[in-house]
C-alpha positions in Angstrom: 0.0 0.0 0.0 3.1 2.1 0.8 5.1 2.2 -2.2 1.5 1.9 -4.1 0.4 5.6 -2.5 4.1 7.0 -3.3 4.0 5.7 -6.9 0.7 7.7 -7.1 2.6 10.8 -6.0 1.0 10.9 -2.4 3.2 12.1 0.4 5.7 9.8 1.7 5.2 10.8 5.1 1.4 10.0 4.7 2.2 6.6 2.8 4.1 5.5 6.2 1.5 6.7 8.4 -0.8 4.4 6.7 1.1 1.5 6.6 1.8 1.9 10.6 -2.2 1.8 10.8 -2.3 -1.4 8.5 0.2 -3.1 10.7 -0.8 -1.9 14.3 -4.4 -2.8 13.1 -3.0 -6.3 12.0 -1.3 -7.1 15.8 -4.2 -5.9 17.6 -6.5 -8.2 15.4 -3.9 -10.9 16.4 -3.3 -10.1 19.7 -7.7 -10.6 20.3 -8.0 -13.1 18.7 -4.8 -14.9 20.5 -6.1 -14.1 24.2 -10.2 -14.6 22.9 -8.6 -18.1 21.5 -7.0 -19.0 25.1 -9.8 -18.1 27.4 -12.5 -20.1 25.0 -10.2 -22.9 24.8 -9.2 -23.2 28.3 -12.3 -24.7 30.0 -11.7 -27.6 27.5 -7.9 -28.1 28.1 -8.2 -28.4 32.0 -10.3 -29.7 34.7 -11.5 -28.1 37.7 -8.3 -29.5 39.7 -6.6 -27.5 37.4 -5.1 -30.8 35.4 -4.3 -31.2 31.9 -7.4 -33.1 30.0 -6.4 -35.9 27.9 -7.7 -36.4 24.4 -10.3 -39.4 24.3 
């Protein structure tokens, strides 16, 4: 998108401000869905005793 924006003849300094927003957008999209994935997944992985669960 960068290099796209400056081939266009936008400002440089704007092309790099957009493709921070693209990229923080992308980690914090990871970062959710990382920590949303570990707390739905976690009743499944351990007991109430706080043991691993073994697959059946």
């Amino acid at each position: 998108m960068m290099s796209g924006q400056i081939i266009a003849g936008a400002s440089p300094v704007q092309a790099v401000q957009f493709q921070l927003l693209v990229l923080f957008l992308l980690l914090t999209t990871a970062s959710i869905t990382s920590i949303m994935l570990g707390f739905l997944s976690y009743p499944t992985i351990f007991n109430k005793r706080m043991q691993i669960v073994r697959g059946k």
